[in-house]
N, CA, C and O atoms as a Tinker XYZ file with bonds, in Angstrom:
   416  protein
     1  N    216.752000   19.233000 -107.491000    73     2
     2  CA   216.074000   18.897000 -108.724000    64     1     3
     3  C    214.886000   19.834000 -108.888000    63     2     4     5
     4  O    214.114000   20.159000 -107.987000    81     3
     5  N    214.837000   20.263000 -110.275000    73     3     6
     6  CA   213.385000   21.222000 -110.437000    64     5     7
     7  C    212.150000   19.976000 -110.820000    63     6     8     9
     8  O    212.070000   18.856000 -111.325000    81     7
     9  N    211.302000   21.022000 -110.202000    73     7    10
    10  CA   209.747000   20.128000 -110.452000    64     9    11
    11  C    209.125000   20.422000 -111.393000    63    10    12    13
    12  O    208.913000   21.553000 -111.828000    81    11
    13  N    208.699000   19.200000 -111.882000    73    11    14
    14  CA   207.992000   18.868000 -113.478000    64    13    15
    15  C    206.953000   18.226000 -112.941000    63    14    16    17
    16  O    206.943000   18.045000 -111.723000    81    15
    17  N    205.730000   17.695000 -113.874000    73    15    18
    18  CA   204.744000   17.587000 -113.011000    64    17    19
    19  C    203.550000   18.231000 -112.638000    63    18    20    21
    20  O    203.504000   19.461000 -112.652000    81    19
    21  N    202.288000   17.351000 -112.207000    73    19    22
    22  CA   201.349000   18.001000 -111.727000    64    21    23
    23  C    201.495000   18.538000 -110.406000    63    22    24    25
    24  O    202.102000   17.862000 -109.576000    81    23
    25  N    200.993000   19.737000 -110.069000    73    23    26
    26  CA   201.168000   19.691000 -108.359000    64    25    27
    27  C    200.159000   19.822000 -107.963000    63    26    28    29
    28  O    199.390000   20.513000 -108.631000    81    27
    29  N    199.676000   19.216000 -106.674000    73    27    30
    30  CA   198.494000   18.973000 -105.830000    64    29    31
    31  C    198.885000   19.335000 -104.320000    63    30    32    33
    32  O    199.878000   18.966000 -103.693000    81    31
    33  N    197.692000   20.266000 -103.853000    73    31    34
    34  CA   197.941000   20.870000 -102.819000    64    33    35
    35  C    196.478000   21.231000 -102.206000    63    34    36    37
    36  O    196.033000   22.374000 -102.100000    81    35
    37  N    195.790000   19.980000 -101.806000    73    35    38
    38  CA   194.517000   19.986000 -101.606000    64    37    39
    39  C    194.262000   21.317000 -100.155000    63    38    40    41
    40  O    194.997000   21.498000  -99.185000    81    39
    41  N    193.272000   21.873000 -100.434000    73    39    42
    42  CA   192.840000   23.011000  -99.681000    64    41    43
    43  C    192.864000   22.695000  -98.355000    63    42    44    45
    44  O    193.573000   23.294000  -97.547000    81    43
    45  N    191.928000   21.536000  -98.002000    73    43    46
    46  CA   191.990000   21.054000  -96.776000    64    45    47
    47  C    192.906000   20.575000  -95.899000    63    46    48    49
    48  O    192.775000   20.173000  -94.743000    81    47
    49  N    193.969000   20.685000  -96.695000    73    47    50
    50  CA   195.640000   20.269000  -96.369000    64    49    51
    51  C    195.754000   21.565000  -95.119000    63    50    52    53
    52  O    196.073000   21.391000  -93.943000    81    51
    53  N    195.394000   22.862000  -95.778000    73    51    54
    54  CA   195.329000   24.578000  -95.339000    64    53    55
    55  C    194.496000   24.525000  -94.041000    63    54    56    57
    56  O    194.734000   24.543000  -92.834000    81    55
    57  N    193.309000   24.446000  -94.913000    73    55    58
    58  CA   192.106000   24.815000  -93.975000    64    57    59
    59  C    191.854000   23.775000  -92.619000    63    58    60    61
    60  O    191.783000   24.125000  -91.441000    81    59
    61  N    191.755000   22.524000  -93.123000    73    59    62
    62  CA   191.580000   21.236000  -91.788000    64    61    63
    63  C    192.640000   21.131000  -90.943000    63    62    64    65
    64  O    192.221000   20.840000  -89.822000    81    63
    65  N    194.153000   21.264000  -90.980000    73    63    66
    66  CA   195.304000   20.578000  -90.753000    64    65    67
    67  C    196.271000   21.646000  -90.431000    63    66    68    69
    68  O    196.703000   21.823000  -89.291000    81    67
    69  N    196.576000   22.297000  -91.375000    73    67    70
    70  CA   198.191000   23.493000  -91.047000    64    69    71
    71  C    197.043000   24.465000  -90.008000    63    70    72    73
    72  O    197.289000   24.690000  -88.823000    81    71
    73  N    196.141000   24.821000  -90.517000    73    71    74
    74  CA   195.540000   26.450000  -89.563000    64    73    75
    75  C    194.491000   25.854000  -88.350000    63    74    76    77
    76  O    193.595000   26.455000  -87.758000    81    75
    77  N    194.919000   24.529000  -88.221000    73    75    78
    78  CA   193.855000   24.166000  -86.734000    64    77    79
    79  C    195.030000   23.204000  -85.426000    63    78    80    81
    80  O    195.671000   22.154000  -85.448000    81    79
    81  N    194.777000   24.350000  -84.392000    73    79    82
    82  CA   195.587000   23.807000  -83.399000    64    81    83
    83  C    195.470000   22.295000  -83.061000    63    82    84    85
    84  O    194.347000   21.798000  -83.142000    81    83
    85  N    196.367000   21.628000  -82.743000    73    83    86
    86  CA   196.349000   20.577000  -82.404000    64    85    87
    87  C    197.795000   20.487000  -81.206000    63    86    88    89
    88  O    198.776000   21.222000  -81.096000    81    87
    89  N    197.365000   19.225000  -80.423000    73    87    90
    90  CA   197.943000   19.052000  -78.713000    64    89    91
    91  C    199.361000   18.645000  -79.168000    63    90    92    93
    92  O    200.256000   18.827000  -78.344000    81    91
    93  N    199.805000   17.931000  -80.793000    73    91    94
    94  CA   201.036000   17.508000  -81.075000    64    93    95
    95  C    201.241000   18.233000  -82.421000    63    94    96    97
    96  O    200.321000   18.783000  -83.027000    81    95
    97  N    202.607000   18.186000  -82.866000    73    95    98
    98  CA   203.273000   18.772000  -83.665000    64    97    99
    99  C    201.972000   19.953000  -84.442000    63    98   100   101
   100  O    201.250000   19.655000  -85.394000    81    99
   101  N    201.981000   21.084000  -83.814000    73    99   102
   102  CA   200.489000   21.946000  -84.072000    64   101   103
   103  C    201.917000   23.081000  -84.864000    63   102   104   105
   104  O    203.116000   23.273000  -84.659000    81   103
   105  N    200.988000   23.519000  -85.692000    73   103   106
   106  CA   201.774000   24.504000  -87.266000    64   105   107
   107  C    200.584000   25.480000  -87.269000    63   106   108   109
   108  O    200.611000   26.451000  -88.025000    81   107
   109  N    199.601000   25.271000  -86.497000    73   107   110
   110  CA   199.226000   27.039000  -86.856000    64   109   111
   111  C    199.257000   28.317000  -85.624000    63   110   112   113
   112  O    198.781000   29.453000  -85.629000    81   111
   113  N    200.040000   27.558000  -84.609000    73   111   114
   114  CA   200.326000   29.269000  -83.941000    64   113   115
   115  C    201.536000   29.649000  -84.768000    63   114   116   117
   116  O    201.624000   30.809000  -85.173000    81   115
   117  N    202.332000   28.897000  -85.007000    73   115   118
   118  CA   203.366000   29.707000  -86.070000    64   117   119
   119  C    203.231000   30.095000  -87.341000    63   118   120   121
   120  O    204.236000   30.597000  -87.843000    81   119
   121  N    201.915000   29.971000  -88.252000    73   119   122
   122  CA   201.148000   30.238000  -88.954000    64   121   123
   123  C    200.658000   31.417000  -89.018000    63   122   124   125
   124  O    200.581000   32.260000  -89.911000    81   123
   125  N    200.302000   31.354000  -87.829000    73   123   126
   126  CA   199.172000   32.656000  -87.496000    64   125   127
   127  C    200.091000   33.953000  -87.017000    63   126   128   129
   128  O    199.779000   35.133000  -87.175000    81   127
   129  N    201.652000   33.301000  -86.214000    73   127   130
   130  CA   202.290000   34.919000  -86.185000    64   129   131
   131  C    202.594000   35.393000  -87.645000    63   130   132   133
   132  O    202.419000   36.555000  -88.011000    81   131
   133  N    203.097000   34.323000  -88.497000    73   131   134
   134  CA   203.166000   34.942000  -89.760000    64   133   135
   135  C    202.150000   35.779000  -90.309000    63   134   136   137
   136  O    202.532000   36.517000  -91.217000    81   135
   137  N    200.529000   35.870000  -89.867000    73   135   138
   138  CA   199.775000   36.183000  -90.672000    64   137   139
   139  C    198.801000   35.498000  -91.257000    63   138   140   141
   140  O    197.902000   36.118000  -91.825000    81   139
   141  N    198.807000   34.320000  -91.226000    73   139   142
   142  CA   197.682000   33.447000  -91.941000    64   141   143
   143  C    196.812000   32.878000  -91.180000    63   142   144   145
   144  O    197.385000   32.233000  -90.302000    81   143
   145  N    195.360000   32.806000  -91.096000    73   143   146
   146  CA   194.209000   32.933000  -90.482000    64   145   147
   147  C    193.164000   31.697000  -91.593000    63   146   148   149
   148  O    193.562000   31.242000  -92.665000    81   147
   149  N    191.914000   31.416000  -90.988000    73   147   150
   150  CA   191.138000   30.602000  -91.945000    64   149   151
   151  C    190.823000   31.910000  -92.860000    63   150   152   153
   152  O    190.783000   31.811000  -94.086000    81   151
   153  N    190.608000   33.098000  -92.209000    73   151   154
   154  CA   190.007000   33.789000  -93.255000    64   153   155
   155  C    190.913000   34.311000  -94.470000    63   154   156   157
   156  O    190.286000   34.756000  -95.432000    81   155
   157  N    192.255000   34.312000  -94.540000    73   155   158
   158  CA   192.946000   34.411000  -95.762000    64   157   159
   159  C    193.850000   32.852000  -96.274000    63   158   160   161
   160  O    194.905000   32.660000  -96.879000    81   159
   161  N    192.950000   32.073000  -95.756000    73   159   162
   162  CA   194.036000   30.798000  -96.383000    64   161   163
   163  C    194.457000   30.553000  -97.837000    63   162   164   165
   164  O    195.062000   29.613000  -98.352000    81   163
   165  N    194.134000   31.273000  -98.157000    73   163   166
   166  CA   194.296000   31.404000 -100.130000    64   165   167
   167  C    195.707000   31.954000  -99.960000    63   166   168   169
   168  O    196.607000   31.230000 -100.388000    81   167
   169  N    196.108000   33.327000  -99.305000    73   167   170
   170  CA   197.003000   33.577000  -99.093000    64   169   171
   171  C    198.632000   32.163000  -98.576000    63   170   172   173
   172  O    199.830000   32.133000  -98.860000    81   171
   173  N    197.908000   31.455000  -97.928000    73   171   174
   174  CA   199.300000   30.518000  -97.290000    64   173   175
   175  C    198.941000   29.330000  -99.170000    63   174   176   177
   176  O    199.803000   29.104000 -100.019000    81   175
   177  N    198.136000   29.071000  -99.195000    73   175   178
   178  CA   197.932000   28.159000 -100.487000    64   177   179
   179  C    198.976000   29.120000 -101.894000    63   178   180   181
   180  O    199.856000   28.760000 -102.676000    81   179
   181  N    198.407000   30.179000 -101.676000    73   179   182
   182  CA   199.499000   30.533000 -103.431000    64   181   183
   183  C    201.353000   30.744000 -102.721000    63   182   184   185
   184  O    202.305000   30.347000 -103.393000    81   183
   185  N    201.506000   31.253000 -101.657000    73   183   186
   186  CA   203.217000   31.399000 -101.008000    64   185   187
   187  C    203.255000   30.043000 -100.921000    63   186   188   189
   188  O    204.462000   29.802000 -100.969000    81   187
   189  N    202.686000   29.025000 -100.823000    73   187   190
   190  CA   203.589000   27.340000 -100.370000    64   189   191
   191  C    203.408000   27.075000 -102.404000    63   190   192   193
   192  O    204.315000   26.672000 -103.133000    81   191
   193  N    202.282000   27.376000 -102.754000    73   191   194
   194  CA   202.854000   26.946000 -104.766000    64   193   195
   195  C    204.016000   27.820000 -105.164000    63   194   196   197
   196  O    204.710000   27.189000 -105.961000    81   195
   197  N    204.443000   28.868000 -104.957000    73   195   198
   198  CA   205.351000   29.786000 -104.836000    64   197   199
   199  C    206.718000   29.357000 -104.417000    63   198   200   201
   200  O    207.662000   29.855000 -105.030000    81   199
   201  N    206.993000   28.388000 -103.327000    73   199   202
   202  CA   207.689000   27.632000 -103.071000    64   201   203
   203  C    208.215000   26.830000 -103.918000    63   202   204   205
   204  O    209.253000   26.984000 -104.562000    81   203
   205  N    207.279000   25.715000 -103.917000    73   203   206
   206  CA   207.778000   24.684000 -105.182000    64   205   207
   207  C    207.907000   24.954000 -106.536000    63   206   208   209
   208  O    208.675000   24.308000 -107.249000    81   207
   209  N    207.139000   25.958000 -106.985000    73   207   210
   210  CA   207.488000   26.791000 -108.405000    64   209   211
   211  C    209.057000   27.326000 -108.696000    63   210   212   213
   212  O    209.652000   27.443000 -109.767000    81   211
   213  N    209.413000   27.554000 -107.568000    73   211   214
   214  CA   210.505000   28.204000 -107.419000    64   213   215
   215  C    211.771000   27.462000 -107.032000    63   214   216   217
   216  O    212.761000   27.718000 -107.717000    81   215
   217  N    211.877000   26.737000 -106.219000    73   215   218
   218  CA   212.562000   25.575000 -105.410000    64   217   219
   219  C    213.432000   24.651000 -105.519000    63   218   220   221
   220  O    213.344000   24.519000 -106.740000    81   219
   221  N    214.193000   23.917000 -105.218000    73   219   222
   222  CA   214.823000   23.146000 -105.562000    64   221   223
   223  C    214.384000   21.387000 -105.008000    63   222   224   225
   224  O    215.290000   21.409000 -104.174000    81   223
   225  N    214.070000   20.670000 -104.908000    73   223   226
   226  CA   213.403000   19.126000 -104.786000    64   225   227
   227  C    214.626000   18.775000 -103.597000    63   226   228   229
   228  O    215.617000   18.536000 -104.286000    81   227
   229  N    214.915000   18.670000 -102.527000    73   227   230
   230  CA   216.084000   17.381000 -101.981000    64   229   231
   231  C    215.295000   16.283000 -101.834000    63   230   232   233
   232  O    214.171000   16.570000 -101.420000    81   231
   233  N    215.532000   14.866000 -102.071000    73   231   234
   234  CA   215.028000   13.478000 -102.087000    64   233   235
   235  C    215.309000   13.479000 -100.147000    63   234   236   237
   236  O    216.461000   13.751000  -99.810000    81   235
   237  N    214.442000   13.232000  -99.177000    73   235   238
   238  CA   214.921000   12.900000  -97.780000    64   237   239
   239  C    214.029000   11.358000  -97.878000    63   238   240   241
   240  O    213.736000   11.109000  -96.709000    81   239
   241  N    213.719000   10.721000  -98.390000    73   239   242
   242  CA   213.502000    9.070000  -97.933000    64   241   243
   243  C    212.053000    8.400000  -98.884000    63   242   244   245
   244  O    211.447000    9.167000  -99.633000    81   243
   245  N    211.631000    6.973000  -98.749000    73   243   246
   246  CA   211.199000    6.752000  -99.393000    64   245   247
   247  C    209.670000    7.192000  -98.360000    63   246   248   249
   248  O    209.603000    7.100000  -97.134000    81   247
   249  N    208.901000    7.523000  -99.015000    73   247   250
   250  CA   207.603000    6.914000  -98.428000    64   249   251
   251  C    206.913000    6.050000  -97.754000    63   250   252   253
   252  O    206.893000    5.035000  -98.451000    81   251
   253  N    206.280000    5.853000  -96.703000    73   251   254
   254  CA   206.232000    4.643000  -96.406000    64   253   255
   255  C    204.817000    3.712000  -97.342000    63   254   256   257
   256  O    204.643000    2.527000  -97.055000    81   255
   257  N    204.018000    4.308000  -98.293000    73   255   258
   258  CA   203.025000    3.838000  -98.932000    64   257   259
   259  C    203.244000    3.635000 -100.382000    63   258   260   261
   260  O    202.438000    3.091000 -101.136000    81   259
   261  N    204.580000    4.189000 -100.763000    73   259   262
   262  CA   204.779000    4.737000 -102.171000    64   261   263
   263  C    205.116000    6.008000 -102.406000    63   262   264   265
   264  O    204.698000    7.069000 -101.942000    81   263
   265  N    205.849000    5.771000 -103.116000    73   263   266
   266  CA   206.863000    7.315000 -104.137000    64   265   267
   267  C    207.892000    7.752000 -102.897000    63   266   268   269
   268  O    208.354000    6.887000 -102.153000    81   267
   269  N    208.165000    8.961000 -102.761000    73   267   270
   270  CA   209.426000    9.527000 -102.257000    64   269   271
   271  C    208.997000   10.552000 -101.738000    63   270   272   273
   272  O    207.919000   10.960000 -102.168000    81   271
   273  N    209.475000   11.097000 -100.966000    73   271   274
   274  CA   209.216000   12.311000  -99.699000    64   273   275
   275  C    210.411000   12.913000 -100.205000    63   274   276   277
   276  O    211.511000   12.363000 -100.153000    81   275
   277  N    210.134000   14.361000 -100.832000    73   275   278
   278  CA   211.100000   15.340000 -100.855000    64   277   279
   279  C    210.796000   16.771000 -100.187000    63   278   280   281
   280  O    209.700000   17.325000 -100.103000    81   279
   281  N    211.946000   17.192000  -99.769000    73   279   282
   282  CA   211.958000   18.679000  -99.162000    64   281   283
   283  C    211.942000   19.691000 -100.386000    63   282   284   285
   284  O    212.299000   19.489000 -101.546000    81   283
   285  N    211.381000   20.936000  -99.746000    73   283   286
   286  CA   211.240000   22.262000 -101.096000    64   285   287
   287  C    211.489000   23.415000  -99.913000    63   286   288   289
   288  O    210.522000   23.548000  -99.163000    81   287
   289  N    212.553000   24.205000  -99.653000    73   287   290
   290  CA   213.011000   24.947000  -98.822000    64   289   291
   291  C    212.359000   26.354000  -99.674000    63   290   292   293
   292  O    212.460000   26.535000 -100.887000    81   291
   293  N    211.651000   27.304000  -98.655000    73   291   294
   294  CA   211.081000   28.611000  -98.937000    64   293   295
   295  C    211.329000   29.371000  -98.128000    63   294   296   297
   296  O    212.232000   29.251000  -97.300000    81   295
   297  N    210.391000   30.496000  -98.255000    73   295   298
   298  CA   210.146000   31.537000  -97.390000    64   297   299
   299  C    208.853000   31.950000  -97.145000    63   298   300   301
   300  O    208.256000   32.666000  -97.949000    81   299
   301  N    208.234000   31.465000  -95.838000    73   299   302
   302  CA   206.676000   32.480000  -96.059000    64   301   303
   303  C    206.815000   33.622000  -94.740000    63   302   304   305
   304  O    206.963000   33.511000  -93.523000    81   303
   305  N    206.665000   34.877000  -95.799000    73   303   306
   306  CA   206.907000   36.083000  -95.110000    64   305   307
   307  C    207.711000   36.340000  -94.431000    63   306   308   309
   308  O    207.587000   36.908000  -93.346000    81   307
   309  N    208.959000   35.872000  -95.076000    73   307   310
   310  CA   210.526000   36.258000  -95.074000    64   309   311
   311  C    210.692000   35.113000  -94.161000    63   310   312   313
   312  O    211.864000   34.741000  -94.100000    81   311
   313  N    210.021000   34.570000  -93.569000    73   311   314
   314  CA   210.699000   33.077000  -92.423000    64   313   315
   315  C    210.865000   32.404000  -93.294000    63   314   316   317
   316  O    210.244000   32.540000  -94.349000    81   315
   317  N    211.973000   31.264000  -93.037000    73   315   318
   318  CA   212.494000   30.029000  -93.500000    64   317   319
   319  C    211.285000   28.565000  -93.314000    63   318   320   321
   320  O    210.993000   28.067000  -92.226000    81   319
   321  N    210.799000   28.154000  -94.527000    73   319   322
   322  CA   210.129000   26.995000  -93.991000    64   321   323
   323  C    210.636000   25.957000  -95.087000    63   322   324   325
   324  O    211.156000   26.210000  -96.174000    81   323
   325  N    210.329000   24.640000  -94.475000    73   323   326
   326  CA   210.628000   23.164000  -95.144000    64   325   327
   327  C    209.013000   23.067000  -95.619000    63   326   328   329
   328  O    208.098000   23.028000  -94.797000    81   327
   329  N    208.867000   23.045000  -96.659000    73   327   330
   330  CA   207.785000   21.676000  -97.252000    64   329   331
   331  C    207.878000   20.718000  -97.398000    63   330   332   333
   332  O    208.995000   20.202000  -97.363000    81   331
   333  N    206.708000   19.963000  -97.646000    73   331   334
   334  CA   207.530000   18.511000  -97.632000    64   333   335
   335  C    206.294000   17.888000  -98.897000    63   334   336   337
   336  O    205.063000   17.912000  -98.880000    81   335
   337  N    206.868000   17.579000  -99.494000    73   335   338
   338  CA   206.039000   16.727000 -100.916000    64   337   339
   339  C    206.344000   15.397000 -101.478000    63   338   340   341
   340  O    207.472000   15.102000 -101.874000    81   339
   341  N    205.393000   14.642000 -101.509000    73   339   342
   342  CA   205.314000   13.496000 -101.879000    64   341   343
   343  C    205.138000   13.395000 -103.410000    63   342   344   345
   344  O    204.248000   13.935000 -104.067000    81   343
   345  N    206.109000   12.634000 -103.851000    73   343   346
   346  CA   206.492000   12.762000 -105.193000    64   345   347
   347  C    206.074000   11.226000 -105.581000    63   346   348   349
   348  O    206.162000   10.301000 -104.775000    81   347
   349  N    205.588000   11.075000 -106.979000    73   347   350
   350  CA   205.085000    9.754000 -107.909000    64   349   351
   351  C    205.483000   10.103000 -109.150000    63   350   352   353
   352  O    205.442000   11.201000 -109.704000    81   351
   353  N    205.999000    8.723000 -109.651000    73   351   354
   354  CA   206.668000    8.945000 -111.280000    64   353   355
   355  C    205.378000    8.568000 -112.090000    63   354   356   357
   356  O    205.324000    8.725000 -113.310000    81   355
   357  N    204.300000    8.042000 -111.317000    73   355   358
   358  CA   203.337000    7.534000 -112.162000    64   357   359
   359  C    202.130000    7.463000 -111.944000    63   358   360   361
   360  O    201.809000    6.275000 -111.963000    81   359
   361  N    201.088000    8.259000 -111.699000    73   359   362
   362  CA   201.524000    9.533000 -112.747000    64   361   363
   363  C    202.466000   10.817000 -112.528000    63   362   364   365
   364  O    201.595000   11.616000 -112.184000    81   363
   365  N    203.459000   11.422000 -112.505000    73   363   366
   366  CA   204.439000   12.557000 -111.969000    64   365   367
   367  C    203.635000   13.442000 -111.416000    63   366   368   369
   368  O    202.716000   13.971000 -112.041000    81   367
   369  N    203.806000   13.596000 -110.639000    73   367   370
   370  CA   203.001000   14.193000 -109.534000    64   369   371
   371  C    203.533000   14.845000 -108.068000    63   370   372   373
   372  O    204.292000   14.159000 -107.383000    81   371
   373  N    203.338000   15.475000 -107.848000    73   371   374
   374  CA   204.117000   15.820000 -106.506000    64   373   375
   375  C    203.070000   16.611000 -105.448000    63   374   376   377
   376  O    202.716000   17.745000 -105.768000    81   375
   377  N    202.533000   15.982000 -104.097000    73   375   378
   378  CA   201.251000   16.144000 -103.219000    64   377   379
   379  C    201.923000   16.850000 -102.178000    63   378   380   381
   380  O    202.944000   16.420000 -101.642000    81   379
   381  N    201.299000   18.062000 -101.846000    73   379   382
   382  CA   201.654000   18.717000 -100.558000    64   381   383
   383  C    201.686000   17.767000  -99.270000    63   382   384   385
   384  O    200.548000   17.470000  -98.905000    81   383
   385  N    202.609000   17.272000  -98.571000    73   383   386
   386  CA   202.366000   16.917000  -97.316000    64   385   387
   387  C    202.382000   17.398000  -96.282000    63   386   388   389
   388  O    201.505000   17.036000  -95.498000    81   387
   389  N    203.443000   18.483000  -95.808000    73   387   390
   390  CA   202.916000   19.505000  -94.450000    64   389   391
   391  C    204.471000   20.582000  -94.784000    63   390   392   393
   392  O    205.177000   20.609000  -95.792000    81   391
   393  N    204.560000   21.196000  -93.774000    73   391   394
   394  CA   205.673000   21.863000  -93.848000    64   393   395
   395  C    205.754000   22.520000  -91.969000    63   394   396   397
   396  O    204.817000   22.557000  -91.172000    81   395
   397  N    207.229000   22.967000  -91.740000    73   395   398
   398  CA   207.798000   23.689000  -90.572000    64   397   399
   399  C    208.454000   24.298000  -90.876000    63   398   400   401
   400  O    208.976000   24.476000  -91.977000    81   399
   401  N    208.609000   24.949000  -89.528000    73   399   402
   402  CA   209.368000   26.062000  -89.494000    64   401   403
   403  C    211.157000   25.787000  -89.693000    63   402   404   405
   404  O    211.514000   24.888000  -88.931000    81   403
   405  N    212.241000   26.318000  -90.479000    73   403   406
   406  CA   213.468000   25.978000  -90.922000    64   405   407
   407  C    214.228000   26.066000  -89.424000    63   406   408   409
   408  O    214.202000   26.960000  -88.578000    81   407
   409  N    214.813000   24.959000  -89.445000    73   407   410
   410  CA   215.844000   25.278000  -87.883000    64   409   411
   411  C    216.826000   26.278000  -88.387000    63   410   412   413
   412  O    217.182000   26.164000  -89.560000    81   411
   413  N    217.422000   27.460000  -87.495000    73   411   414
   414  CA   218.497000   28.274000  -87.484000    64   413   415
   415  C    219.627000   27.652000  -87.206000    63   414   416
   416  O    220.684000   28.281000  -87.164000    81   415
């Protein structure tokens, strides 16, 4: 499904969360071989809108708070990644929630 809609993709999603190591499911050493650093995080913020601009929606389950968790399959810097966005009909909306690396 194409996305209609506001999209929200709060910074700190970037800056606090994807580009700071953490002891479990941690997304920025594979971040960082790609290239993305705190100091160009603008860079990973416009390639993940680039994604969903582009993308196709799969529905993978409900939310557990409200709305629906869908996948948006990309590429940042030619790697395969899953996003993952939380979608609301009301107001239509669709919120960055995290993304990984695509299994081969």
């Amino acid at each position: 499904m194409k996305v209609e809609g506001e999209i929200i993709l709060d910074s700190r999603k970037i800056t606090e969360y994807l580009l700071i190591w953490k002891a479990e499911s941690d997304k920025s050493a594979f971040l960082i071989n790609l290239g993305y650093t705190q100091a160009n995080w603008q860079e990973l913020e416009e390639d993940i809108l680039d994604i969903i601009a582009n993308g196709d929606a799969i529905y993978s389950r409900p939310a557990p708070f409200g709305g629906d968790l869908y996948k948006v399959n990309g590429t940042l810097r030619n790697f395969g990644v899953v996003t993952i966005w939380l979608y609301t009909s009301e107001p239509l909306s669709w919120r960055f929630v995290t993304l990984y690396p695509q299994k081969t």
